[in-house]
C-alpha positions as CSV (number, residue, x, y, z in Angstrom):
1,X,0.0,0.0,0.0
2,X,1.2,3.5,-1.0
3,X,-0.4,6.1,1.7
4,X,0.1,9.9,0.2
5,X,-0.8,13.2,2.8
6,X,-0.5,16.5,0.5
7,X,0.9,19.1,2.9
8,X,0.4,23.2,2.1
9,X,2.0,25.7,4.9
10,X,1.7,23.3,7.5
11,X,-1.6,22.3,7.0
12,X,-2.6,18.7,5.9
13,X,-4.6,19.4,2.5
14,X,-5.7,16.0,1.2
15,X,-4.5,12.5,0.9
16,X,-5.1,9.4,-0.9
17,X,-3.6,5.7,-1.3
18,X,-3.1,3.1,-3.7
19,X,-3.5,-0.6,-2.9
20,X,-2.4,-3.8,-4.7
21,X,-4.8,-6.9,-4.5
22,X,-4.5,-10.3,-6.2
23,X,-6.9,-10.7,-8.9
24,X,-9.8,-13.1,-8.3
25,X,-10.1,-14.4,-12.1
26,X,-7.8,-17.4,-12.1
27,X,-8.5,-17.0,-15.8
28,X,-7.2,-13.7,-16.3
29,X,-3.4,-12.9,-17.4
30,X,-3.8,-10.3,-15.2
31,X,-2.8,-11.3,-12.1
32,X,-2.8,-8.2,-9.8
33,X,-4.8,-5.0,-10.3
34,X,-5.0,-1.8,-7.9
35,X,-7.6,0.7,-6.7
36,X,-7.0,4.3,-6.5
37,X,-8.8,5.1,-2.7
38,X,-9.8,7.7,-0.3
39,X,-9.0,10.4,-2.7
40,X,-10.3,13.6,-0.2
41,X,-8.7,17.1,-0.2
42,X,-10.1,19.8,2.1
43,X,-12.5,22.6,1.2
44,X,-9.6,24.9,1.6
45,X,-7.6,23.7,-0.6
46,X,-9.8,22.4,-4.0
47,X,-8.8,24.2,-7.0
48,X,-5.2,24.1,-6.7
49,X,-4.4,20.9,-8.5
50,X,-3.7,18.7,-5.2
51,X,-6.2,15.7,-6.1
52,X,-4.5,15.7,-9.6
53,X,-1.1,15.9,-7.4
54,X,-1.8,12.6,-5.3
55,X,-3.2,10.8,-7.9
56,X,-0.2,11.0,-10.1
57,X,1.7,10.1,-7.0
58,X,0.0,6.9,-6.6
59,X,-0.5,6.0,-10.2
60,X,3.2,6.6,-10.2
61,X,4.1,4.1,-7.5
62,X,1.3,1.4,-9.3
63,X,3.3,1.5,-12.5
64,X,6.8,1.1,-10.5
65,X,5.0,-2.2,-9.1
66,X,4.3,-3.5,-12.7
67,X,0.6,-2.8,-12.5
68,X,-1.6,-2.2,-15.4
69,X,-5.4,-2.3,-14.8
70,X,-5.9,0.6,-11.7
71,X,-9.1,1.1,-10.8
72,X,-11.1,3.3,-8.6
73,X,-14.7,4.3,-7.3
74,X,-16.5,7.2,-7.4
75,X,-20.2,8.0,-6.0
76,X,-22.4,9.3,-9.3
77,X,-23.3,12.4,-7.8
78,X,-19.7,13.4,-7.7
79,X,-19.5,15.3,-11.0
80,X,-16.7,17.3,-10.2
81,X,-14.4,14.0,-9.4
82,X,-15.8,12.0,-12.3
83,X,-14.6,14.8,-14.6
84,X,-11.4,14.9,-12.9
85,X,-10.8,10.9,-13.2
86,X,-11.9,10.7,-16.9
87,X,-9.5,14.1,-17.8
88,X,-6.5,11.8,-15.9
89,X,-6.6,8.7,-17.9
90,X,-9.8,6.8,-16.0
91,X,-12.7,5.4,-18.2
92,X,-15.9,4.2,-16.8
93,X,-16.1,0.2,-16.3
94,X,-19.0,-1.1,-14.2
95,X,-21.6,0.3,-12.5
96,X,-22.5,-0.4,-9.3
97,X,-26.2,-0.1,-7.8
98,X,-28.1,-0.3,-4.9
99,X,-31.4,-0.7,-3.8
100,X,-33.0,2.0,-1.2
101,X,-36.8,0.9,-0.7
């Protein structure tokens, strides 16, 4: 696991971490794959490029691991982070639902 903490003037202004799991599909060639988690940067500091920042950070460290397929989740009311996923590389691949009666 890769843990990044994005620090401005002394203040912690977001964080994020990558984490290598073994594939499930015994089938696959593939036989790690990554997620891209707990992306979160403070009110304070949006704007400024620091999501894009940590991202690259962890995508980084992925690649150095020999990883290929990186994933991550994203809630669908989240426009501003699904733009900022798909302008960084990150295509949508399944959806998942659930059920609230």
């Amino acid at each position: 696991m890769h843990f990044v903490v994005a620090e401005c003037n002394g203040k912690i202004a977001g964080c994020g971490f990558g984490q290598i799991l073994d594939n499930p599909d015994e089938c696959s060639k593939i036989k790690k794959f990554a997620y891209v988690r707990l992306i979160y940067v403070s009110d304070e500091f949006r704007g400024k490029g620091i999501a894009t920042l940590i991202i690259d950070d962890v995508i980084k460290w992925l690649k150095s691991k020999g990883i290929v397929d990186i994933r991550l989740n994203v809630y669908s009311q989240n426009t501003g982070a699904m733009n900022l996923y798909k302008k960084l590389g990150f295509e949508d691949f399944m959806l998942e639902m659930q059920y609230k009666r």
